[in-house]
KEDREN-757300 format. One line per 3 residues: their letters; for each residue x, y, z of N, C-alpha, C, O. Coordinates in nm, 2 decimals. Layout:
# KEDREN-757300
A) X:Y:Z:X:Y:Z:X:Y:Z:X:Y:Z; ...
END
This chain:
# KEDREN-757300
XXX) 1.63:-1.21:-0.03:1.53:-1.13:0.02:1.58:-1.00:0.07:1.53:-0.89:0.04; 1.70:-1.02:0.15:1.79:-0.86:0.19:1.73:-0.75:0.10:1.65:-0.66:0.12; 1.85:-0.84:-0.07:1.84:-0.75:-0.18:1.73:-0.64:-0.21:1.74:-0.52:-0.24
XXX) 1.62:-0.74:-0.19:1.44:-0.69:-0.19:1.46:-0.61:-0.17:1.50:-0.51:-0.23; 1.44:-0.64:-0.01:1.46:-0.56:0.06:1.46:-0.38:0.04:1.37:-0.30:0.04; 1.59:-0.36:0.01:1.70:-0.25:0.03:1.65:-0.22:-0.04:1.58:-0.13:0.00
XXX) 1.62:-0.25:-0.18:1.54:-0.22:-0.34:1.42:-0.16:-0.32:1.38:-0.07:-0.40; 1.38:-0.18:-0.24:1.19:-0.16:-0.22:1.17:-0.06:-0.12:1.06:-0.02:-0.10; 1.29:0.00:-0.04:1.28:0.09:0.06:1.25:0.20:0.05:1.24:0.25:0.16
XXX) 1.24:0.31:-0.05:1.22:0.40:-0.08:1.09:0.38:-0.13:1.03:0.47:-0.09; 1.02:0.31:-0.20:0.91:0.30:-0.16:0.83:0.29:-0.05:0.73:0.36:-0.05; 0.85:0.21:0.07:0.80:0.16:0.15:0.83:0.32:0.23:0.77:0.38:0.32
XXX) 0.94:0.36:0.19:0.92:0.53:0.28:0.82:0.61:0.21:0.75:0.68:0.29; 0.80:0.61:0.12:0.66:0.70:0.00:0.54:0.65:0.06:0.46:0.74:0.07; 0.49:0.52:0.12:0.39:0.47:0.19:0.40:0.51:0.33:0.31:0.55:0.39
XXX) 0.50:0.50:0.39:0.53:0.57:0.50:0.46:0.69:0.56:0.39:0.71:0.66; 0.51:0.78:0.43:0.45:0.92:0.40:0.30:0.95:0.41:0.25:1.04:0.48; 0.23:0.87:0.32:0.14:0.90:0.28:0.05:0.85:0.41:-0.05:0.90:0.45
XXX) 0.12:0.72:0.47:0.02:0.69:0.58:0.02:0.82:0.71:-0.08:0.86:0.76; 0.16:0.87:0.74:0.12:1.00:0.77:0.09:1.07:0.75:0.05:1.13:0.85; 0.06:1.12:0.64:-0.06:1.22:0.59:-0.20:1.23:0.63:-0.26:1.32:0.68
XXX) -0.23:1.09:0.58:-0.38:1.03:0.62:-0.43:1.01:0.76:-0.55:1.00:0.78; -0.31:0.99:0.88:-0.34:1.03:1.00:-0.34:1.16:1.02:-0.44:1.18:1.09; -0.28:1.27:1.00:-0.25:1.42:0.98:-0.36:1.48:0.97:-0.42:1.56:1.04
XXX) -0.42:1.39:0.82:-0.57:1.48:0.79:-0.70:1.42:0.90:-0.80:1.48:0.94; -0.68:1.31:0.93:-0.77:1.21:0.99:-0.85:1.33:1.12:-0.97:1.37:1.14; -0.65:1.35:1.22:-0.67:1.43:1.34:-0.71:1.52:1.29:-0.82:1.49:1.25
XXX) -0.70:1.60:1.27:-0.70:1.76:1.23:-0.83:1.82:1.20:-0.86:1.94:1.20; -0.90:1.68:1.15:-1.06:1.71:1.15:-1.10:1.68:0.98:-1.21:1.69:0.93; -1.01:1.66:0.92:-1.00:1.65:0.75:-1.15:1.54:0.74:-1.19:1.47:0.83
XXX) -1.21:1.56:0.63:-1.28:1.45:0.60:-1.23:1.32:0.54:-1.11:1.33:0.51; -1.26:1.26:0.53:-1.26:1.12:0.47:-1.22:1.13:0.34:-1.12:1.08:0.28; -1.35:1.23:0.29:-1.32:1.20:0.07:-1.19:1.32:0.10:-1.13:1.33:-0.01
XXX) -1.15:1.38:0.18:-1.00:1.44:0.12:-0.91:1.36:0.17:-0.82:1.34:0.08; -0.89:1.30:0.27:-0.79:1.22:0.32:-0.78:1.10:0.19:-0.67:1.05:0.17; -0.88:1.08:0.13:-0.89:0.99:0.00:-0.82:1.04:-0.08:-0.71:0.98:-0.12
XXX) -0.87:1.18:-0.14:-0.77:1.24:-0.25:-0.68:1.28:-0.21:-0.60:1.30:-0.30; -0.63:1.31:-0.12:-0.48:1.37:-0.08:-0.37:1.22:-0.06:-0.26:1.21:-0.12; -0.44:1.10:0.03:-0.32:1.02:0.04:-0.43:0.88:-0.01:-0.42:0.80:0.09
XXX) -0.46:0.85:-0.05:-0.49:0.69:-0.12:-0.39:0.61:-0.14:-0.33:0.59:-0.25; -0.36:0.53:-0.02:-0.26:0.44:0.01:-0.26:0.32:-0.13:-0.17:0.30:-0.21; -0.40:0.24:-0.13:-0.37:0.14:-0.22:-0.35:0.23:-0.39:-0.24:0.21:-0.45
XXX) -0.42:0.30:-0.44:-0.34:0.33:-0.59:-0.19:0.38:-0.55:-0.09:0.31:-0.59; -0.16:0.50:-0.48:-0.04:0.48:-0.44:0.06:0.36:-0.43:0.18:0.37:-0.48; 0.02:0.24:-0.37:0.11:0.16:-0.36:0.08:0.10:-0.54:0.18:0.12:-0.61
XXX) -0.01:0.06:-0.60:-0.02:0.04:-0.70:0.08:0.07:-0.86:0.12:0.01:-0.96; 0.12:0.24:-0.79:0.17:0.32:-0.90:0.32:0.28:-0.86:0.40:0.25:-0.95; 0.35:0.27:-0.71:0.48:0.21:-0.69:0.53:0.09:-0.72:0.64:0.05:-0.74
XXX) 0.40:0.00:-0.71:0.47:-0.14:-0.80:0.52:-0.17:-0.92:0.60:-0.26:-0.96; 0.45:-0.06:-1.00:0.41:-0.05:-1.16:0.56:-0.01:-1.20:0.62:-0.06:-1.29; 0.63:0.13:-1.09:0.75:0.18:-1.14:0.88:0.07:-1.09:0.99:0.06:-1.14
XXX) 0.84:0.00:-0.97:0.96:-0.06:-0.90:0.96:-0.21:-1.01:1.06:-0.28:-1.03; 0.82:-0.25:-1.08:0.86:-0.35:-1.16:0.95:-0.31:-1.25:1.06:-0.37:-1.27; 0.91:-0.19:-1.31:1.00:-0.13:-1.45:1.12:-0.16:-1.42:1.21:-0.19:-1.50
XXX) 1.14:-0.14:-1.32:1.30:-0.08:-1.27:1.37:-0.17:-1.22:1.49:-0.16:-1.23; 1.31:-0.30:-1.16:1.35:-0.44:-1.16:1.42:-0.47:-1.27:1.53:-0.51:-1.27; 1.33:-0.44:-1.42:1.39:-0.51:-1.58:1.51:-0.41:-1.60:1.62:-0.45:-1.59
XXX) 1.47:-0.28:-1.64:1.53:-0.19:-1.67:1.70:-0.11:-1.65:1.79:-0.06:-1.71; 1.65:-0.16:-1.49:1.78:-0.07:-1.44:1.87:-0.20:-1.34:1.99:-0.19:-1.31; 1.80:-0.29:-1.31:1.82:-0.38:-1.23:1.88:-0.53:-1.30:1.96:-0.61:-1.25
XXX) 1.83:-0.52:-1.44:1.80:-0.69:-1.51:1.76:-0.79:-1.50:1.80:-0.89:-1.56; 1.65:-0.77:-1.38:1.58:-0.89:-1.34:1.47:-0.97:-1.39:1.40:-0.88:-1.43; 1.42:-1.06:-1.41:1.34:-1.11:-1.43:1.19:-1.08:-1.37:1.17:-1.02:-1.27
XXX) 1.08:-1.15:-1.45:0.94:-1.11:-1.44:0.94:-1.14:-1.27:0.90:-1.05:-1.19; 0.98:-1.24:-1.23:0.96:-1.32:-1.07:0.97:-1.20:-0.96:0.88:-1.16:-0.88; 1.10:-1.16:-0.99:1.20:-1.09:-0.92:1.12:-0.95:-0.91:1.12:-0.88:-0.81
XXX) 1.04:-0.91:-1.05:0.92:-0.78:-1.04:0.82:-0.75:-0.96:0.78:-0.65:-0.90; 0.76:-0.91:-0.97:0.66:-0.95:-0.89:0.65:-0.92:-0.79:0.56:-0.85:-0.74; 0.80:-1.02:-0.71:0.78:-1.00:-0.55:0.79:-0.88:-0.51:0.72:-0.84:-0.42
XXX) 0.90:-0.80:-0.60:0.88:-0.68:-0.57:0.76:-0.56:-0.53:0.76:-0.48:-0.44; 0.68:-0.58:-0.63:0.54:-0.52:-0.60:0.48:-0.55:-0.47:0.44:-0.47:-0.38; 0.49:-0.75:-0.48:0.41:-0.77:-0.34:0.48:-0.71:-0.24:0.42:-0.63:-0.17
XXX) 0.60:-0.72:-0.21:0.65:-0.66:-0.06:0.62:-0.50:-0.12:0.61:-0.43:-0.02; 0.62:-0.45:-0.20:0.53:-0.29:-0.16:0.41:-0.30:-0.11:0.38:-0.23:-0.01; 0.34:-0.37:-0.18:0.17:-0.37:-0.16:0.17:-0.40:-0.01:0.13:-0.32:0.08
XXX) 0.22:-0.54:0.01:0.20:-0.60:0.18:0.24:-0.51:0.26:0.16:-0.49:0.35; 0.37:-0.41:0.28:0.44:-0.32:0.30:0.31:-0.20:0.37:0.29:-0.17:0.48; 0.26:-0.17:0.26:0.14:-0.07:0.27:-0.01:-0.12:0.35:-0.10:-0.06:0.41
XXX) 0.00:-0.23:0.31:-0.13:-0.31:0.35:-0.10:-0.31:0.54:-0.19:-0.32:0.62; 0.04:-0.31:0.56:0.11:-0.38:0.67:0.06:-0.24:0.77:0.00:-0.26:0.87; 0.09:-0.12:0.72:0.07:0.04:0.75:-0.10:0.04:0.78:-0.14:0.07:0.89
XXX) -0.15:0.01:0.72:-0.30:-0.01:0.71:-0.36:-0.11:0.82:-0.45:-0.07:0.88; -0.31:-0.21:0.83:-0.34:-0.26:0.90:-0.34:-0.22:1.05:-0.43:-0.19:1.12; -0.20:-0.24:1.09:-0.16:-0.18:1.17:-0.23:0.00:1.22:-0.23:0.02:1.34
XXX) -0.28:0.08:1.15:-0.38:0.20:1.13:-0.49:0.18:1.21:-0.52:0.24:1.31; -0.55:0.07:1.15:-0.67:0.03:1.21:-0.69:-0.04:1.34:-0.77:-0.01:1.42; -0.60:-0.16:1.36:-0.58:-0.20:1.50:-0.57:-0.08:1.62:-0.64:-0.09:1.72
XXX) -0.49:0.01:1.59:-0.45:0.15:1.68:-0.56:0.23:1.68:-0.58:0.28:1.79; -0.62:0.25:1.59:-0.74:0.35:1.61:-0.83:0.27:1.70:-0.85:0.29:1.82; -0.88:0.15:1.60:-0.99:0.10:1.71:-0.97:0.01:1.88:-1.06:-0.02:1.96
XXX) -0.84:-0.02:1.89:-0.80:-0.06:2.02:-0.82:0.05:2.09:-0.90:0.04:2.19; -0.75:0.22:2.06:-0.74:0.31:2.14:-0.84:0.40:2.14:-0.83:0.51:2.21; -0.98:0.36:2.06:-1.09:0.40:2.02:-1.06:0.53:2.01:-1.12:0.62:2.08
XXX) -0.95:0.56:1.91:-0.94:0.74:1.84:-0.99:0.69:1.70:-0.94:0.61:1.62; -1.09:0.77:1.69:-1.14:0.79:1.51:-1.06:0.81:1.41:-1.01:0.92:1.43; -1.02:0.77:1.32:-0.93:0.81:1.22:-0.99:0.75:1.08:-1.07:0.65:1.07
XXX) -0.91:0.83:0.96:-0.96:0.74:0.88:-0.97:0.57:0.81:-1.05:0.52:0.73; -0.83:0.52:0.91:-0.83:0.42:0.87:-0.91:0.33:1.01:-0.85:0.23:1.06; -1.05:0.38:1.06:-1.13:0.32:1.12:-1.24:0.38:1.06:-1.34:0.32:1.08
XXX) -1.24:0.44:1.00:-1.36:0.52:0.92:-1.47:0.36:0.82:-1.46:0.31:0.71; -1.58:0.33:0.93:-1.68:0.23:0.80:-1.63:0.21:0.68:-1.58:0.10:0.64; -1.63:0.32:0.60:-1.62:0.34:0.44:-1.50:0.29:0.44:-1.52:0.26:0.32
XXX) -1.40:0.26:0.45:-1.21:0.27:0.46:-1.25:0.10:0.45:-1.22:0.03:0.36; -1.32:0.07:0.55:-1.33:-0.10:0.60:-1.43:-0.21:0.51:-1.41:-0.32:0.47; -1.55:-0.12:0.52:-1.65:-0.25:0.47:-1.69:-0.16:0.34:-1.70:-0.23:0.24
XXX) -1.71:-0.05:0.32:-1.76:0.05:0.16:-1.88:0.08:0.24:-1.97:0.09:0.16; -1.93:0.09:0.35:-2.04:0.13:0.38:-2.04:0.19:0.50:-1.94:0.18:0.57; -2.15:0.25:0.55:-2.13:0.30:0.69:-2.21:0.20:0.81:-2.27:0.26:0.90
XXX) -2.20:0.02:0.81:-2.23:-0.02:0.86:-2.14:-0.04:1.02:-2.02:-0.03:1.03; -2.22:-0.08:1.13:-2.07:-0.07:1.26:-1.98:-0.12:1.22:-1.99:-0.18:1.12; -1.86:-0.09:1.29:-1.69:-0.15:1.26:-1.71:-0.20:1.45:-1.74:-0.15:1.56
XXX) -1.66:-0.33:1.38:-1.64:-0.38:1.53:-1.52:-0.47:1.51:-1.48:-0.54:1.41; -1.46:-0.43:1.64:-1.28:-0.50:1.63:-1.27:-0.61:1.55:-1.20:-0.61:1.45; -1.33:-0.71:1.60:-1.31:-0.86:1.46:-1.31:-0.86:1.36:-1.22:-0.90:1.28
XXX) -1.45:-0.80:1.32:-1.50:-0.75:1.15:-1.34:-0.68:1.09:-1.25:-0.73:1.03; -1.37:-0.55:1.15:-1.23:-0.49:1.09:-1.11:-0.53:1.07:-1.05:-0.51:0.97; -1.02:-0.62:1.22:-0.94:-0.69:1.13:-0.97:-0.77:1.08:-0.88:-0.76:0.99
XXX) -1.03:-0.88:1.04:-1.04:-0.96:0.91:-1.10:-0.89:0.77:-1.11:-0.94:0.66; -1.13:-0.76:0.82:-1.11:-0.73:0.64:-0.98:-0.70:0.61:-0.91:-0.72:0.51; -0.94:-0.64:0.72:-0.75:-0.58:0.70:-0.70:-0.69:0.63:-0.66:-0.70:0.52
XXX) -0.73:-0.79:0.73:-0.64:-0.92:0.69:-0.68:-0.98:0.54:-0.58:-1.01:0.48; -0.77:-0.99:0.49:-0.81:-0.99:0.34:-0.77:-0.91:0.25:-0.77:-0.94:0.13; -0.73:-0.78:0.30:-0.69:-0.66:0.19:-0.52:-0.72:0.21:-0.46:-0.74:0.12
XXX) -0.47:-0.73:0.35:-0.33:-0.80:0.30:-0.32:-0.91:0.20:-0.21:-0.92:0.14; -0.39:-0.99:0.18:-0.39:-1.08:0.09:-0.39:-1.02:-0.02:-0.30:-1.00:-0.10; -0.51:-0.98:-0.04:-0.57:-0.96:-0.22:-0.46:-0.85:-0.25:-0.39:-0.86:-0.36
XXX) -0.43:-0.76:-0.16:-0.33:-0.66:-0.23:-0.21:-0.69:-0.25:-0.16:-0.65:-0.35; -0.14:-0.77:-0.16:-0.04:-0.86:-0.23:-0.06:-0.93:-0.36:0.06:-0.93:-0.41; -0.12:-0.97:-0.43:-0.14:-1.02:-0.48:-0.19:-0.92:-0.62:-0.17:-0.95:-0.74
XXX) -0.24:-0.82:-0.58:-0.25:-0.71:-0.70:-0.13:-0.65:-0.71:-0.10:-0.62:-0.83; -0.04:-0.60:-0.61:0.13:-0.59:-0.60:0.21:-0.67:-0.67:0.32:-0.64:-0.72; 0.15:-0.79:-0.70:0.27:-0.88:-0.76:0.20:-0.89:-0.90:0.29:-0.94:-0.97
XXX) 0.10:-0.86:-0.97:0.07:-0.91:-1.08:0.10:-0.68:-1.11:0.18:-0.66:-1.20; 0.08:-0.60:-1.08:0.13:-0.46:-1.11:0.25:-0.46:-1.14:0.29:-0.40:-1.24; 0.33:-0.56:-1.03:0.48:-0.55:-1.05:0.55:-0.61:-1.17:0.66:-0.58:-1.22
XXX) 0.48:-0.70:-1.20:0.49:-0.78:-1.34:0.44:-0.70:-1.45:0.51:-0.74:-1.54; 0.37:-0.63:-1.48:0.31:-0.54:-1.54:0.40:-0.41:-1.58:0.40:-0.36:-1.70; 0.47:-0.37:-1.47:0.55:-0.26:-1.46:0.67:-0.33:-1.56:0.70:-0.28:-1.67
XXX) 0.72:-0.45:-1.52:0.85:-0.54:-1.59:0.85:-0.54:-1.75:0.96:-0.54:-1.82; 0.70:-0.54:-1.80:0.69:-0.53:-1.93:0.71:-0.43:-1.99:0.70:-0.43:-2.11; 0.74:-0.33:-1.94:0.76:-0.19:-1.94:0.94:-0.13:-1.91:0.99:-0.02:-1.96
XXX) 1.00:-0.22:-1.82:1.11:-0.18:-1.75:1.22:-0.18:-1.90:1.34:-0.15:-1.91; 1.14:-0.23:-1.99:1.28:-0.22:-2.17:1.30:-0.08:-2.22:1.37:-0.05:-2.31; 1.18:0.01:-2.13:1.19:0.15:-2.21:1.24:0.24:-2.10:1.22:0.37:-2.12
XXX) 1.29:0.19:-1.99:1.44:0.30:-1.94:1.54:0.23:-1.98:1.55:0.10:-1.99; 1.63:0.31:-2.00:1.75:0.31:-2.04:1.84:0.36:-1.93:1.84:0.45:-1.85; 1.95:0.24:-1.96:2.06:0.24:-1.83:2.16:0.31:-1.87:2.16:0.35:-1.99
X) 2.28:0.36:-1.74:2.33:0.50:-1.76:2.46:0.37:-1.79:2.57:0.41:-1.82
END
């Protein structure tokens, strides 16, 4: 798992990033649909599973498994940022986007502490889970880099 680990960290700094961004724009008064286009955490993480699978086969010689998990600890990784996002905003009742209705439920219905973390907690799941089948995805792909 170390190995993972260490492997996956420069991704998980790219999600890092982006989750700072999306607080950046959140404060500063940004709206919502730009904090969307500017930092979109889940395709983001998506695009990172897709290259870190490649790179598992390709540069690494790992197997489909080994791709897999890899995506999931990005995805969960990100999901982990997000989550965490939202507990902070709405514990400390500062608005941000990752308290924003739309971010939580797709609607602008109330967000109330429970509701919202158990959707977090469901997006940790399913996104794991879309992390690990991306990262596998990426793996089938990882034959067309070429090692130095």
């Amino acid at each position: 798992m170390k190995e993972k680990a260490e492997f996956v960290r420069l991704a998980w700094v790219f999600l890092l990033l982006f989750f700072i961004g999306k607080l950046v724009v959140g404060a500063t008064g940004g709206s919502y649909s730009l904090g969307i286009r500017l930092f979109a955490m889940v395709p983001m993480a998506v695009h990172l599973c897709l290259v870190w699978g490649a790179m598992s086969r390709g540069l690494k010689g790992k197997g489909v498994g080994y791709a897999a998990m890899v995506g999931m600890m990005i995805a969960v990784g990100g999901q982990i940022l997000v989550f965490t996002g939202t507990l902070g905003s709405i514990a400390l009742d500062i608005p941000t986007h990752f308290s924003n209705p739309v971010a939580i439920f797709g609607s602008e219905q109330e967000v109330t502490f429970v509701a919202a973390l158990a959707a977090r907690s469901i997006g940790v799941v399913i996104n794991g889970v879309i992390g690990a089948v991306a990262g596998s995805i990426g793996w089938l792909f990882g034959g067309l880099l070429e090692t130095a």
